[in-house]
C-alpha positions, 0 to 999 in steps of 0.5 A: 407466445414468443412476445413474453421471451422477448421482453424479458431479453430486451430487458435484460439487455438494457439491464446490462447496458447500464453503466456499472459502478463497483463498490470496495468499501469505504475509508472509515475507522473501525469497520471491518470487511465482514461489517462493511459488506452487510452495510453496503447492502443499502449503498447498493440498492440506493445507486440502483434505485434511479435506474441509472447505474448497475452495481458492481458488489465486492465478490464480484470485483474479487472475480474481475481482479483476480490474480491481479491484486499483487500489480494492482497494490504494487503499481498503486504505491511503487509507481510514483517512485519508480517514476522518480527513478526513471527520471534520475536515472535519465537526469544522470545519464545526460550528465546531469549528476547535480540534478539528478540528485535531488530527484533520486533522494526523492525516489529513495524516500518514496521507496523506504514509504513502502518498505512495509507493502512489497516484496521487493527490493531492486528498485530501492537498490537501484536507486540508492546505487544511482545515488552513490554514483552522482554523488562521485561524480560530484566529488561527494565520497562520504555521501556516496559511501552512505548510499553504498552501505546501505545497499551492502546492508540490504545484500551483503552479498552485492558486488560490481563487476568491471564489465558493466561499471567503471574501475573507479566505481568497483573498488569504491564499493568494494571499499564500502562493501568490506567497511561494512562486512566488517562491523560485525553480524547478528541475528533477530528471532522472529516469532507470531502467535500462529507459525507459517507467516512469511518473513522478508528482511529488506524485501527478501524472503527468508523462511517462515516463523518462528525463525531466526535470521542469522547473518545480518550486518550490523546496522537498521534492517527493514522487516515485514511478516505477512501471514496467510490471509494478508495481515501484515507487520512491518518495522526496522530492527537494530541489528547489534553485533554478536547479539540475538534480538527478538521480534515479536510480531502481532499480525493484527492489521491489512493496511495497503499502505501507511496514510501520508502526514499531508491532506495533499499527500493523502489525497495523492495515495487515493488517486494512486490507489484508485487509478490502478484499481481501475486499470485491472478492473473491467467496470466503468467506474469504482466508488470512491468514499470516506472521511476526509481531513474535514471530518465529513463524509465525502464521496466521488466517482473515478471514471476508468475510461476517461481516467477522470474524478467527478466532483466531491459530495459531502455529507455529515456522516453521522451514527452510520456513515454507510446510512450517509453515504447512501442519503448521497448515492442517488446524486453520484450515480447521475454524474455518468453519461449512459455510456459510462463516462463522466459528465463534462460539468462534473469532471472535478480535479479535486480527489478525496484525502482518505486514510488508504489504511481505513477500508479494511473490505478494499485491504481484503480484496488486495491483500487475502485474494480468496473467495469467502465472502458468502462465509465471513461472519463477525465484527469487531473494530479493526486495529493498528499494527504492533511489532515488539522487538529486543533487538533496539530501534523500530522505526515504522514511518511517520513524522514523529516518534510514537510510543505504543503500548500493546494490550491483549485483545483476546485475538490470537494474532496479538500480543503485549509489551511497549515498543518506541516508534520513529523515523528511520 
């Protein structure tokens, strides 16, 4: 009588023993995280089906992460700057200024990339600090004095003590501090169509729309507004002195981060992402997938033990991409050995350029941490961000300038005017 029972445990633990792969989405245009949970379906038994593997579905990810998703996205796109920072700031304190400074300018580009996903902006300052002093170091005040009002201008209210820095250094940024205080004030309203979104200035909080923000330095000045459930806009606004701009900001996007210009750059942005999603996520591997600068649907596996990418399958994505990818899953899901890792023939370099802003299920999961999957409903394409603002110039990253025109949607997060887009 207890033959029965213990078949079925000893079937259970197999079950159990098999490695496990998650799913969070692909990286395609145009499919939202409600839409793209109901397609995976087919994705998901197709990678069971052999036998091989067993699926780790999206709620079950949000479970394992939870509480983490803030470090996961914060170590996928500010790690490789701070790494930059580290290595100036080793470069300077060996003495080495004129080397150093290349590296830092690097840091201080990577940093400004991800203005529009943090909350934070003390590496950013430290960086540019460092840069200002390897620049005196070098006799070069007049780039050192830019490096300095830019830090000014993200905290007015930053001074140097004596303690910790060399007299020389104090009343230089002093100097700087005062030339810059000195050109005046002004404010920018911030307005949503929902009021309560979060709004930083230069990776400061400073309350919640609709508001104004007064006291601000003559100059460009970062801005992001983030509401509740993770959408999020960013731009950089002209501040204009004794002048009151006005920002109005359609939170309609939950991008993790703006897509490199380079296919070399984007494939960076996916190893990054998907390295970090797999230091926080108990699984053996995590589904990488989506439609790469080919045109064509590609699809790998990142192993999370070995910390190692398999080798790419592509496909014609077709009508369904989900449909494609599921033609493929079968194949992929031989690559793991029964313990979870990958086959040594098919370890592969080579990682995926994707879209990091294109998988609106995986930007759900990061960026509005709340359990509902079981209730969301609904499709609908997903769009790009829109910022408008009178205050002047919005630079949103990027390599050329973009002019954008808004156009009603009928959602209650959009708005409509025309705002010019450039390089800050």
């Amino acid at each position: 009588m207890s033959m029965l029972p213990l078949l079925l445990l000893a079937g259970s633990l197999h079950a159990a023993a098999l490695p496990e792969v998650a799913l969070v989405g692909i990286h395609v245009q145009g499919v939202d995280a409600a839409d793209a949970l109901h397609a995976l379906d087919a994705l998901e038994r197709s990678l069971e089906a052999g036998g091989r593997v067993a699926v780790i579905s999206p709620d079950e990810v949000a479970r394992r992460i939870d509480g983490r998703e803030e470090i996961i996205v914060s170590d996928a796109f500010l790690g490789p700057a701070r790494a930059l920072l580290d290595e100036g700031r080793v470069l300077y304190e060996r003495a080495s200024p004129d080397q150093a400074i290349p590296v830092l300018e690097e840091a201080v580009k990577a940093f400004n990339a991800t203005m529009a996903y943090t909350t934070e902006n003390r590496s950013l300052t430290e960086a540019l600090l460092l840069l200002g002093f390897a620049h005196i170091v070098m006799g070069d005040e007049d780039t050192a004095r830019r490096a300095f009002g830019r830090v000014v201008l993200m905290d007015p209210t930053r001074e140097l003590d004596e303690i910790n820095y060399a007299p020389r250094i104090v009343n230089f940024f002093a100097e700087v501090r005062a030339q810059v205080l000195a050109g005046g004030f002004g404010s920018i309203e911030v307005l949503t169509p929902l009021p309560g979104a979060e709004v930083y200035v230069d990776g400061r909080r400073v309350g919640a729309t609709p508001m104004v923000v007064e006291k601000l330095p003559v100059g460009r000045h970062f801005l992001a507004v983030i509401d509740s459930d993770g959408y999020r806009n960013f731009g950089v606004v002209e501040i204009q002195q004794d002048h009151r701009g006005s920002a109005r900001v359609a939170l309609e996007a939950r991008d993790l981060a703006r897509p490199d210009d380079s296919a070399r750059g984007r494939a960076r942005q996916t190893e990054q992402l998907y390295r970090s999603l797999g230091e926080y996520l108990d699984t053996d591997a995590i589904l990488v997938a989506g439609i790469d600068e080919t045109g064509e649907l590609g699809m790998q596996l990142y192993a999370r033990h070995v910390g190692a990418f398999s080798k790419v399958l592509h496909t014609d994505p077709g009508a369904d991409p989900f449909e494609a990818a599921a033609d493929l899953a079968p194949a992929l899901a031989g690559y793991l050995t029964p313990t979870g890792d990958l086959r040594a023939d098919r370890i592969s370099p080579t990682v995926l350029s994707l879209d990091v802003s294109q998988n609106d299920l995986l930007a759900e999961l990061l960026l509005n941490p709340q359990p509902k999957w079981e209730v969301v409903e609904g499709g609908g394409g997903k769009s790009r961000w829109y910022l408008w603002a009178g205050a002047g110039v919005l630079a949103a990253g990027g390599a050329t300038a973009t002019t954008l025109a808004l156009t009603s949607s009928g959602d209650k997060r959009s708005n409509q005017g025309t705002i010019v887009v450039e390089i800050p």
